[in-house]
N, C-alpha and C positions, 0 to 999 in steps of 0.2 A: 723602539720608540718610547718615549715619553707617554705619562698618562696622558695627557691633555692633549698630543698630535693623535689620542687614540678617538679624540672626540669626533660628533660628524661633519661631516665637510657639506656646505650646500652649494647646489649648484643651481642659479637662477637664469635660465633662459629658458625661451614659448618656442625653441628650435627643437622638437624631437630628435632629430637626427643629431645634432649639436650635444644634447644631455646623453645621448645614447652611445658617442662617441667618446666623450668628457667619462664617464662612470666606465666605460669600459678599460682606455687608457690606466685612468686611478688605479683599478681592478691589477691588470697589465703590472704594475708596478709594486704588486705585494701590498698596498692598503687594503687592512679591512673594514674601515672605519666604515659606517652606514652613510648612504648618498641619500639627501633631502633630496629632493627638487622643488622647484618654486617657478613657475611662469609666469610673476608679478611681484613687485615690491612690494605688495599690499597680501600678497602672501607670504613674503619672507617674512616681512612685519609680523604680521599673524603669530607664526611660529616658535619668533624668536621668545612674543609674548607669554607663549604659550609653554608647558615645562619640558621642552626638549634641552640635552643637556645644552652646555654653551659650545657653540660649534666651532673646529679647527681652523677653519676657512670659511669664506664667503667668495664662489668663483662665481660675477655678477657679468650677463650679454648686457655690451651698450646698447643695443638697439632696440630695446623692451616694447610693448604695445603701452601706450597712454601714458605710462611713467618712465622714463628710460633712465640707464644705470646711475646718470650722474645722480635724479632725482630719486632714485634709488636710494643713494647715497647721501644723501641730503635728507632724507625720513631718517635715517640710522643716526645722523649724527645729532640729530635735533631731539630725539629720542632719549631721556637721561635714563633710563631702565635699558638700553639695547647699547648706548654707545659708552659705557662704564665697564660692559662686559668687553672691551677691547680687542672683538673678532677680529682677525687682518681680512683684509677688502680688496679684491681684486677685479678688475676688468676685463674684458675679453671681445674683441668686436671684428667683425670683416673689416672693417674702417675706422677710421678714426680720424676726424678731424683736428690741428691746432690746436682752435681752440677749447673740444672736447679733452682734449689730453690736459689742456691747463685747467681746466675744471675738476679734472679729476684728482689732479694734485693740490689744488685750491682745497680741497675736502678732505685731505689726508689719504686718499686712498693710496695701499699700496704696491701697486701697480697699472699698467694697461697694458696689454696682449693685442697681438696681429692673431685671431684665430687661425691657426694654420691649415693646409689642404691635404693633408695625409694624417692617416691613423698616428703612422712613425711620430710627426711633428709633434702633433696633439699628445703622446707619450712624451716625447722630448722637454717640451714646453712644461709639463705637469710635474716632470718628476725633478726640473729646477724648484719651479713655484712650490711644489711640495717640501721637498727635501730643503729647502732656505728654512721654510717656516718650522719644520720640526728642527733642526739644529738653533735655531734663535731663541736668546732670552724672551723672555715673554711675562707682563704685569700677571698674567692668570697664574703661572707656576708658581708666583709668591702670593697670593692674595687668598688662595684655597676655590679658586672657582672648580665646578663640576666641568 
């Protein structure tokens, strides 16, 4: 891998078992990149502000407590200190509505996920969404971000 897919991956959901799942999977898959966790957008915010490097991913639950993924998403992009750094942005939910799904592509995000019901899936699913983003050009590889 690339230095930059070696950065850390976060993963924002208030599901223990969900992060527990998600980090294990990654794990699963020969990433050793270090797993943030975040249980709000207003601590992802936080973080990103804060000198962690610039992370590989951003794997965001729609269904968040008081802010949920779209508005998530919507603090990132309004952000010109967070949304310059050009993280990829992805989604992940039991559900997903219409027109939750046009929202999330209304925002640029780049993707949304059926969270699936097995360890397997959750591997499956991960090591697309991963392995996409470490083989993709990427603004960060030419710009010198950390």
């Amino acid at each position: 891998m690339d230095n930059f897919s070696e950065n850390p991956i976060i993963i924002v959901d208030d599901d223990e078992d969900d992060v527990e799942i998600a980090s294990e999977a990654i794990v699963s898959l020969g990433y050793t990149n270090d797993i943030i966790t975040c249980t709000s957008g207003r601590e992802l915010i936080a973080k990103l502000h804060s000198s962690i490097q610039v992370p590989f991913i951003i794997i965001c639950d729609l269904n968040l407590p008081m802010k949920d993924g779209i508005e998530v998403r919507k603090m990132l992009v309004s952000s010109d200190q967070v949304k310059h750094k050009t993280i990829p942005f992805v989604l992940w939910s039991t559900g997903a509505t219409d027109a939750q799904i046009r929202q999330t592509f209304d925002l640029w995000a780049q993707g949304i996920f059926e969270k699936p019901a097995s360890f397997e899936n959750v591997r499956k699913l991960f090591s697309v969404v991963l392995e996409y983003w470490r083989l993709s050009g990427h603004p960060k590889q030419r710009q010198g971000y950390q």
